[in-house]
RODREN-333986 format. One record per residue (C-alpha): z, x, y; residue in one letter; residue number from 1. Coordinates in steps of 0.2 Angstrom, whole numbers, plus 2048, in hexadecimal, padded with zeros to 3 digits. Layout:
<atoms>
ATOM,Z,X,Y,a,NUM
...
</atoms>
This chain:
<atoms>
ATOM,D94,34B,150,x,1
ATOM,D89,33E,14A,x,2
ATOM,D85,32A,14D,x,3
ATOM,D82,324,13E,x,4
ATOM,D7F,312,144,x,5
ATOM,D71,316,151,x,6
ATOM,D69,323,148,x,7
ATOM,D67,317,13D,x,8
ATOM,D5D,30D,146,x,9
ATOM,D51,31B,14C,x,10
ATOM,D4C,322,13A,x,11
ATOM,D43,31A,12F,x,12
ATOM,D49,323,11F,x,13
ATOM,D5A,324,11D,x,14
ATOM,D5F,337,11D,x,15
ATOM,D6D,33E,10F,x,16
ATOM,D7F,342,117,x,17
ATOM,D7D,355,10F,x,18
ATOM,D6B,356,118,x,19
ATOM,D73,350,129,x,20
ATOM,D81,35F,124,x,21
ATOM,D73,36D,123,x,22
ATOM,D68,365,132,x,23
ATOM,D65,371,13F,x,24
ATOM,D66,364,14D,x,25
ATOM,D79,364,151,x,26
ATOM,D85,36C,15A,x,27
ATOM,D8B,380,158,x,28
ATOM,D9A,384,15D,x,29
ATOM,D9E,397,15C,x,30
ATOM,DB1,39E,156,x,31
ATOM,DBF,39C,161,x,32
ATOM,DC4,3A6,16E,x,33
ATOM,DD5,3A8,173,x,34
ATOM,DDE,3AC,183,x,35
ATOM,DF3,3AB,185,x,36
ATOM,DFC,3A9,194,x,37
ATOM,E0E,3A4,196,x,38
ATOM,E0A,391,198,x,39
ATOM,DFA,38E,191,x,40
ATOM,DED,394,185,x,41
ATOM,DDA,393,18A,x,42
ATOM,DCE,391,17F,x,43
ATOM,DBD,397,17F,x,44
ATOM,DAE,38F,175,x,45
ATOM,D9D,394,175,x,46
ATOM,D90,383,174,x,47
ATOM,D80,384,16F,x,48
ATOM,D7B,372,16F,x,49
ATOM,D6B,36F,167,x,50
ATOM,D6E,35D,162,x,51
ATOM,D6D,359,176,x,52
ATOM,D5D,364,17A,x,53
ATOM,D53,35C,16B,x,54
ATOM,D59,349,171,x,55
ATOM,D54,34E,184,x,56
ATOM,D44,354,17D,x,57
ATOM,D3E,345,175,x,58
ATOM,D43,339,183,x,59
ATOM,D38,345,190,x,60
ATOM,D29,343,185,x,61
ATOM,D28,334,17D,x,62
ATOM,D33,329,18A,x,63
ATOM,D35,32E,19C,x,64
ATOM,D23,330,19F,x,65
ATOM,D21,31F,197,x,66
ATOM,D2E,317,19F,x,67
ATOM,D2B,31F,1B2,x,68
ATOM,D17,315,1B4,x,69
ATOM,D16,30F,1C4,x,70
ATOM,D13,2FE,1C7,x,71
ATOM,D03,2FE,1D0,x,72
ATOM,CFD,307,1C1,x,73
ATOM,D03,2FC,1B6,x,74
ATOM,CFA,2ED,1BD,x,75
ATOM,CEC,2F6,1BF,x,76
ATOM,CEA,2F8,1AC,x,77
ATOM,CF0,2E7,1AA,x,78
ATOM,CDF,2E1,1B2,x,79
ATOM,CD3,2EC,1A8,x,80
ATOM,CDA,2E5,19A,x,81
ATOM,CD6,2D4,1A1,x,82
ATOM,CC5,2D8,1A4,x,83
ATOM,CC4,2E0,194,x,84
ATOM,CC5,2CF,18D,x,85
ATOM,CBB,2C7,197,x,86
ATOM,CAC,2D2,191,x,87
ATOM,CB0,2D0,17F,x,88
ATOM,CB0,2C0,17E,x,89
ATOM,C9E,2BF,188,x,90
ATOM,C98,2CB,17C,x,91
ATOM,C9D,2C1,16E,x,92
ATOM,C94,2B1,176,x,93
ATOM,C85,2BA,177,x,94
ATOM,C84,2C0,167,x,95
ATOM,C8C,2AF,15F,x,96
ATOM,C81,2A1,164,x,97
ATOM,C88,295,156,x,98
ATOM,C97,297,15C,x,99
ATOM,C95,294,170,x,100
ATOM,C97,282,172,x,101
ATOM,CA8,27F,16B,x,102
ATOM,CAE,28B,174,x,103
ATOM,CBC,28A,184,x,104
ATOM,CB7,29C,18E,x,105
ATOM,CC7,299,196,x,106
ATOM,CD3,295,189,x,107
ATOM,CD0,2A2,17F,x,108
ATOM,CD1,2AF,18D,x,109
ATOM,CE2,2A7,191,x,110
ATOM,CE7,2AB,17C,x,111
ATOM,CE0,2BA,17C,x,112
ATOM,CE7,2C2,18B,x,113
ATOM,CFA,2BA,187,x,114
ATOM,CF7,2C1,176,x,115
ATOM,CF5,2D1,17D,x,116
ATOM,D02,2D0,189,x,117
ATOM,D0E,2CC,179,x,118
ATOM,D0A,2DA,170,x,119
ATOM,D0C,2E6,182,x,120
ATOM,D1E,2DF,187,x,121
ATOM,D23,2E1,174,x,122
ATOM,D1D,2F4,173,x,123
ATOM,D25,2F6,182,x,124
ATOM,D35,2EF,180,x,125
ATOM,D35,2FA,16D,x,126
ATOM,D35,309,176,x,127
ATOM,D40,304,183,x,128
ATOM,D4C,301,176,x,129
ATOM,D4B,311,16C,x,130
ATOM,D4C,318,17D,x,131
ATOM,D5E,312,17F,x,132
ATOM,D61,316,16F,x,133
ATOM,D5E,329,173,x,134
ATOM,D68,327,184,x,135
ATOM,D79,321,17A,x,136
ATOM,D78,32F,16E,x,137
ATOM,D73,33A,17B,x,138
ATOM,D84,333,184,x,139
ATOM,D8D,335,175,x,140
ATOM,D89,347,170,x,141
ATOM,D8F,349,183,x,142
ATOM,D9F,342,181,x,143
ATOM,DA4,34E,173,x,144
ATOM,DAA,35B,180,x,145
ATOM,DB5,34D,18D,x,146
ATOM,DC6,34D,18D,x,147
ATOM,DC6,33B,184,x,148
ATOM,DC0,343,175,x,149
ATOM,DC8,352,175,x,150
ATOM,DD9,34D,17C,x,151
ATOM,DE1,34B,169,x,152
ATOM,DDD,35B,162,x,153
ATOM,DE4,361,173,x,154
ATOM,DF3,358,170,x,155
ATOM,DF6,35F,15E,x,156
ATOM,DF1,370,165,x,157
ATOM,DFE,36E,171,x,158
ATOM,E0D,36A,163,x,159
ATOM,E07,37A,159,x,160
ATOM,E08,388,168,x,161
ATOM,E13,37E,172,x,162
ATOM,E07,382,181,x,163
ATOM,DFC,37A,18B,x,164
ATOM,DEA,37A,185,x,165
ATOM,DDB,37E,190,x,166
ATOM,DC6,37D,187,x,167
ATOM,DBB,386,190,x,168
ATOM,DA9,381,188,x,169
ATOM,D99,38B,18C,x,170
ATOM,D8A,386,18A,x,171
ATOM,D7D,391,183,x,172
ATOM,D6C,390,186,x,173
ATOM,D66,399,176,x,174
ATOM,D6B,39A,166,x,175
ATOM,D6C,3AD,163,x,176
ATOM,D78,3AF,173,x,177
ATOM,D87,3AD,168,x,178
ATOM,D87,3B8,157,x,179
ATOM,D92,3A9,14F,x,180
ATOM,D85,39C,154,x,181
ATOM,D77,3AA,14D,x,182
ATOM,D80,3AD,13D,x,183
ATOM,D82,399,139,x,184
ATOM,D70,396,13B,x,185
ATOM,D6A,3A1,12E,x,186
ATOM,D79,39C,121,x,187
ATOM,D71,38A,125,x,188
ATOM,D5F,38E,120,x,189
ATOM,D63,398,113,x,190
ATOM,D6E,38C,10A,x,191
ATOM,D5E,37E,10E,x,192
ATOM,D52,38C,107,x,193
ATOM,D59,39E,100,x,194
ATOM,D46,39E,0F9,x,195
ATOM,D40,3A2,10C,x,196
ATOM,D4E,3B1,110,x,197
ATOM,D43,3BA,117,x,198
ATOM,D39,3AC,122,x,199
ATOM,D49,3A5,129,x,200
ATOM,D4E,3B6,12F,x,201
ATOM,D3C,3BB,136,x,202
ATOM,D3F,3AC,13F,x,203
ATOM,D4E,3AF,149,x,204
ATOM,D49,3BF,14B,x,205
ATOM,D37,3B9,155,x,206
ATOM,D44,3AD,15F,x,207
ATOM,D51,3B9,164,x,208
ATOM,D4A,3C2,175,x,209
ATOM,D51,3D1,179,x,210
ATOM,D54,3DA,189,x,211
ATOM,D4A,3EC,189,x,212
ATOM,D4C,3F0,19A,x,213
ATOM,D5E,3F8,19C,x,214
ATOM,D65,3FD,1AC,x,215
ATOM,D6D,40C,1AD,x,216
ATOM,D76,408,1BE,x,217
ATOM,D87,40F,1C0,x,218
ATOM,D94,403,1CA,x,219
ATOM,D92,405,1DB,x,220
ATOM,D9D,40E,1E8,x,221
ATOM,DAC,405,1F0,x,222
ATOM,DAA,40F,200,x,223
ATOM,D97,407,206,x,224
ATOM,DA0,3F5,203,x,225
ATOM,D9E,3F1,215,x,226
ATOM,D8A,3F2,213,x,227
ATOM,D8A,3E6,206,x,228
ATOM,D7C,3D8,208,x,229
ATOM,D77,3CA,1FD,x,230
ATOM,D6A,3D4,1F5,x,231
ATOM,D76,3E3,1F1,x,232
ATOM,D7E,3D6,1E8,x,233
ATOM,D71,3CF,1DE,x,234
ATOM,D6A,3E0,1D7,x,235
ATOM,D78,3EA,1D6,x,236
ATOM,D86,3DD,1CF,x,237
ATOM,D7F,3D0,1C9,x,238
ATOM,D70,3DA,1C0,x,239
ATOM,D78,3E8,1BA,x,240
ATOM,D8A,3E8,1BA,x,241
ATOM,D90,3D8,1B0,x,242
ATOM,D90,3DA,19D,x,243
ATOM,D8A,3CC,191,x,244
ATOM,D7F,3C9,19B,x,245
ATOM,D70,3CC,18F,x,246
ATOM,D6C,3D2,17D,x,247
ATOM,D66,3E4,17B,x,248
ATOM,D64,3E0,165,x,249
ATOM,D6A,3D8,156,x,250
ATOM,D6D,3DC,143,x,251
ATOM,D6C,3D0,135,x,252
ATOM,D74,3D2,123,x,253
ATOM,D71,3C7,115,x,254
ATOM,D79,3CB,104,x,255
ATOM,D7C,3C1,0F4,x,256
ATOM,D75,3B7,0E8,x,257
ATOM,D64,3B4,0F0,x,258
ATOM,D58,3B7,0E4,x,259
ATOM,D49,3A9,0E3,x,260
ATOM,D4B,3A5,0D1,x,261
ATOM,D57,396,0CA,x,262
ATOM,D61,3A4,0C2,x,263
ATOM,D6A,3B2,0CC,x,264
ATOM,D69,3C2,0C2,x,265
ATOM,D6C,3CE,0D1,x,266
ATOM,D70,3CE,0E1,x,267
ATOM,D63,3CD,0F0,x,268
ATOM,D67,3D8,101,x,269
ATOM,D5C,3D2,10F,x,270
ATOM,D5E,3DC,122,x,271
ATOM,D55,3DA,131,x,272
ATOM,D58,3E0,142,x,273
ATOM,D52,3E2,152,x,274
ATOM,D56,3EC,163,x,275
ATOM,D64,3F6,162,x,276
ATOM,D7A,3F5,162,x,277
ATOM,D7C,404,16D,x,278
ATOM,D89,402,17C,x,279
ATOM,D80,402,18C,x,280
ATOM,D90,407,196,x,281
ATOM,D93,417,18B,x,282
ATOM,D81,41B,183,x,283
ATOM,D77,41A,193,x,284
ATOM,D81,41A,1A3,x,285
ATOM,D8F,426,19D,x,286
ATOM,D9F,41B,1A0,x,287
ATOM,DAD,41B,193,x,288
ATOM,DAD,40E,189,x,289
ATOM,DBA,402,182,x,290
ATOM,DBD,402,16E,x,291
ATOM,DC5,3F3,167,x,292
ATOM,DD2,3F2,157,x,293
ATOM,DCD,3FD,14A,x,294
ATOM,DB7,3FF,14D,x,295
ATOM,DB3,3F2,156,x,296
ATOM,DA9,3F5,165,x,297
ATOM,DAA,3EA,174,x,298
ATOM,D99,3E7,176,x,299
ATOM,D96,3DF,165,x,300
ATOM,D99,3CE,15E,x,301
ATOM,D9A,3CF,14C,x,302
ATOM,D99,3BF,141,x,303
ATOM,D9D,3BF,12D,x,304
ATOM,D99,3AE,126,x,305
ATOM,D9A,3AA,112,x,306
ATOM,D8D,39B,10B,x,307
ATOM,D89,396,0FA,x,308
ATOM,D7A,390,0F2,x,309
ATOM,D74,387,0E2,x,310
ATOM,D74,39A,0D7,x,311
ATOM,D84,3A3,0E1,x,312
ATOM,D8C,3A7,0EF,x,313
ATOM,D87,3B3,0FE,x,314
ATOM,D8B,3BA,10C,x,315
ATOM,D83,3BE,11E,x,316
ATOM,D89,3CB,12C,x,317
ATOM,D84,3C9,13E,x,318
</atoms>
């Protein structure tokens, strides 16, 4: 997922390969998720694309404003510049008498406005550069998910099920919408840091919003379908009837060799949670609910990841 030639050019110091492996700025994808039919298999992947967001970041601060001047104002700081040095140099005539009468007023105007221009068009044409440098890995972090890129692991896909594949990529605003994408992040800062457990879960746990308000609307009755208006729809359906629509709590398990010493004599346990698990179908509006294979329940994602670090392994539960 990276351009190794053009961020190049943008950093300063070279970063190590193992660093760029346990940098938070990439691209999370979650597990797959399957669904068969009699001709084709549809995948579903969960995207939370942080590599993008951070690039369109930096270009919205440090180069669209830049680049977006108009060109009256443009020209009109031009001229303050060149009256600028016009005062200069009659304050240093005034102070320097010696000096006065070998000296061309106009000439060195001339120098010192050129100078200046110089120095503008080459600061200017810098960022314009880096700029386009951010626009081609902004188009290639884009081009991940098009059919080009993708259309060989299709193929190969294809010769192992011997149907046709379909990706179905979602994109995720945040990170904690997915408990896969959750999970990774903490196995990421913990393998960076184990010494700062309980930091890096604080943190995800300040950053994950949960929804408290929880509508205990039962689904509506066919029979009134003919008064349905647009704003039946919006608070009845769209607000209180589809599921995974928000986050009612989440729970973190950290568990291993965790310990902040160089030697791991035992073995840490770190838990943080916060909201709650319970099934809003069956624990507030008193609907049956579905139970998956074995005790799963169909309203939780449940991650298991396994990481190790310099003293031992661990293992986190999402």
């Amino acid at each position: 997922m990276y351009n190794f030639v053009i961020e190049h050019k943008l950093r300063k110091n070279r970063l190590a390969r193992r660093l760029r492996r346990l940098s938070s700025n990439k691209i999370y994808l979650s597990n797959g998720e399957f669904k068969h039919s009699n001709n084709k298999i549809i995948i579903t992947l969960y995207v939370y694309n942080k590599q993008k967001y951070n690039i369109i970041k930096i270009i919205e601060k440090n180069y669209v404003k830049a680049l977006k001047l108009k060109i009256s104002t443009f020209n009109k700081k031009l001229k303050l510049i060149q009256l600028k040095g016009i005062d200069c140099l009659k304050k240093v005539m005034k102070i320097k008498d010696l000096f006065t009468n070998g000296l061309n007023i106009e000439k060195d105007i001339f120098i010192y406005i050129t100078s200046f221009y110089k120095k503008l068009i080459k600061r200017s044409l810098k960022k314009l550069k880096l700029y386009l440098y951010y626009k081609q890995l902004l188009y290639i972090n884009e081009s991940k998910f098009n059919f080009t890129y993708l259309q060989y692991l299709k193929k190969y896909l294809e010769k192992v099920y011997n149907k046709n594949i379909e990706f179905n990529f979602i994109n995720l605003r945040h990170f904690y919408l997915n408990s896969d994408i959750l999970t990774e992040t903490l196995t990421l800062k913990i393998i960076k840091d184990r010494r700062k457990i309980l930091k890096h879960i604080n943190y995800i746990k300040s950053k994950v919003r949960i929804y408290k308000k929880i509508n205990v609307y039962k689904k509506p009755d066919i029979t009134i379908s003919r008064y349905i208006n647009n704003k039946f729809l919006k608070h009845f359906i769209l607000n209180n009837n589809i599921k995974h629509k928000y986050i009612t709590g989440f729970r973190l398990e950290a568990n291993g060799r965790l310990t902040k010493r160089n030697t791991a004599s035992r073995s840490v346990k770190k838990l943080s949670y916060k909201g709650n698990l319970l099934n809003i179908d069956s624990s507030y509006r008193g609907l049956s609910s579905v139970v998956l294979k074995g005790n799963l329940r169909s309203n939780i994602q449940y991650t298991k990841l396994k990481s190790k670090t310099r003293i031992g392994s661990f293992g986190i539960k999402g």
